[in-house]
Every structure is written in structure tokens, then in C-alpha cells.
C-alpha positions in Angstrom: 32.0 42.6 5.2 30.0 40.3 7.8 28.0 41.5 10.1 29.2 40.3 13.6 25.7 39.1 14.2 25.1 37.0 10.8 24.5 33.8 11.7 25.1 32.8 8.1 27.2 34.1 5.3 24.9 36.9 2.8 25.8 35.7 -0.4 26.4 31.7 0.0 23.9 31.0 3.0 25.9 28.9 4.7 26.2 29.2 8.6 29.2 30.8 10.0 30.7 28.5 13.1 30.5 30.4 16.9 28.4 32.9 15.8 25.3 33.4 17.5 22.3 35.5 16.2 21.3 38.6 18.6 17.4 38.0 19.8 15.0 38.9 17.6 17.9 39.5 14.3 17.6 38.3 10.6 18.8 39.1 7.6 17.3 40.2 4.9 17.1 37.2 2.6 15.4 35.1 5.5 12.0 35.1 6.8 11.8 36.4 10.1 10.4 33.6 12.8 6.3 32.4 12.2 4.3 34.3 15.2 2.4 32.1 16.9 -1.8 32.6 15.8 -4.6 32.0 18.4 -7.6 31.0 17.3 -10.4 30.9 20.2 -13.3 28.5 19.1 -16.7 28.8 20.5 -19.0 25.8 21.4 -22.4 26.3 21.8 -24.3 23.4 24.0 -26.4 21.1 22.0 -29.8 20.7 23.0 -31.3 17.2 24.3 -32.8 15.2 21.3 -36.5 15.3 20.6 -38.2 12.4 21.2 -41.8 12.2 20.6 -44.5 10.7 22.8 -45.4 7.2 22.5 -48.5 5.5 23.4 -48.7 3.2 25.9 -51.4 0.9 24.4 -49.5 1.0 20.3 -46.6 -0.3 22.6 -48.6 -2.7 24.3 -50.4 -3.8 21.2 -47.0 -4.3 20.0 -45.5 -6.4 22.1 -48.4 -8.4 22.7 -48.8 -9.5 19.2 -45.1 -8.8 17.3 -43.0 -8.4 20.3 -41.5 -12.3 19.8 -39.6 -9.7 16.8 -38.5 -6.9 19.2 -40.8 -4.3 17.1 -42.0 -2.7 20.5 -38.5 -2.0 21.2 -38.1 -0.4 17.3 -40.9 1.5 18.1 -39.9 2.9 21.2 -36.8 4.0 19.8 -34.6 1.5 21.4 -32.8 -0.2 18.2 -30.3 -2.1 20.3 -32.9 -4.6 22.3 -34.9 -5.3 19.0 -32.0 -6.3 17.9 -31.8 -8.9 20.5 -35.3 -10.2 20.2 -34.5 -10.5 16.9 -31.8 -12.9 17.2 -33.5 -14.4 19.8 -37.2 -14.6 18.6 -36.6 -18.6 17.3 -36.4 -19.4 21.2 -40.0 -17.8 22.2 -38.2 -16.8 25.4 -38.4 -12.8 23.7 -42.6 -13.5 23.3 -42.4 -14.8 26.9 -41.0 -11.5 27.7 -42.8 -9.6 25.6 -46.1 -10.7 27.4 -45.7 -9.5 30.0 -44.3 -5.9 29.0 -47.1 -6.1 27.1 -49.0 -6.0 30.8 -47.1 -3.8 31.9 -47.3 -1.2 29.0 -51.3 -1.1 29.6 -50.9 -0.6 33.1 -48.9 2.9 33.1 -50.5 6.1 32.1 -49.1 7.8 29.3 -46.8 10.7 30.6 -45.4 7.3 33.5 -44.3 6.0 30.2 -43.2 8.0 28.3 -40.9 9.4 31.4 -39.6 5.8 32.1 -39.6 3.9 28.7 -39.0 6.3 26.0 -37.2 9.4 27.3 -34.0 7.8 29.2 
């Protein structure tokens, strides 16, 4: 005997045709349907990194004697424009450039440059 709700036959499994299960029925040698599982995740903000303050005159002395190289930049914790003076420094136009940073670097106070070079 069948039940009239068995979707599929109890002792061979297979499915029986036009008949459809009642909501929420299964028989006993099936698994009844996965619930769904929430999982809430939390995200705590990270905070800005650290950076540490710079002199003004180690940057200047920098890039007035190795900043053909880009080591000011390095220094500064700008990777990306070292980089450049690197592949650049054959042409002297990066020690052009570098002079007068250099000028510029001596002329700020320390907290003006550590605001505008090293912290953005």
C-alpha cells in the first residue's frame, strides 16, 4: 500500500507519475529539505595607518644630495615616485626636480609637512 501522497514508490524509489507531494511531506527514507542557515558577520572598522613623522630637513638633505635616485620619496613612504626617479635618474631631469623639493622641504615647518607630504 502507497500512500496517496508518496511522491516515490517505498521500496524501489522510483517516482510515481501525477503524484504530487503535500507541503512540507517526506518519507521516511528521505532527508527532509536543508533549512536555510544565517550567519550574520560583523565588521569592525579598521583604523587609519600609522605613519610616523618625518623631518623636513632628512627629507631635504635627501633630495638634495640622493634625490636624482628617488630615496626622498622611499623615505617619505611614497614607493611609487621613487620608483620613477629611479627609472628616470639617467636623464638628471629627477635631480632637477629634486632641487628644488629639496628648497621646498627646508622651507615648511615640520607639522606643514608632515600634514601635506607624508600623511595623504
Amino acid at each position: 500500500m502507497v500512500s496517496e501522497h508518496a511522491a516515490t514508490c517505498p521500496r524501489c524509489g522510483n517516482p510515481i507519475k501525477g503524484v504530487t507531494p503535500a507541503p512540507g511531506y517526506y518519507q521516511a527514507n528521505q532527508m527532509p529539505p536543508p533549512q536555510p542557515v544565517y550567519v550574520q558577520v560583523y565588521q569592525t572598522p579598521m583604523p587609519p595607518p600609522y605613519t610616523q613623522p618625518k623631518s623636513p630637513v632628512v627629507a631635504g638633505l635627501l633630495a638634495l644630495f640622493l634625490g636624482g635616485f628617488g630615496i626622498h620619496y622611499f623615505y617619505m613612504g611614497k614607493p611609487v615616485p621613487g620608483i620613477i626617479f629611479l627609472l628616470f635618474c639617467w636623464t638628471l631631469i629627477p635631480a632637477i626636480i629634486a632641487f628644488f623639493q629639496a628648497i621646498i622641504y627646508f622651507c615648511t615647518s615640520e607639522e606643514q609637512f608632515n600634514r601635506k607630504y607624508v600623511n595623504n
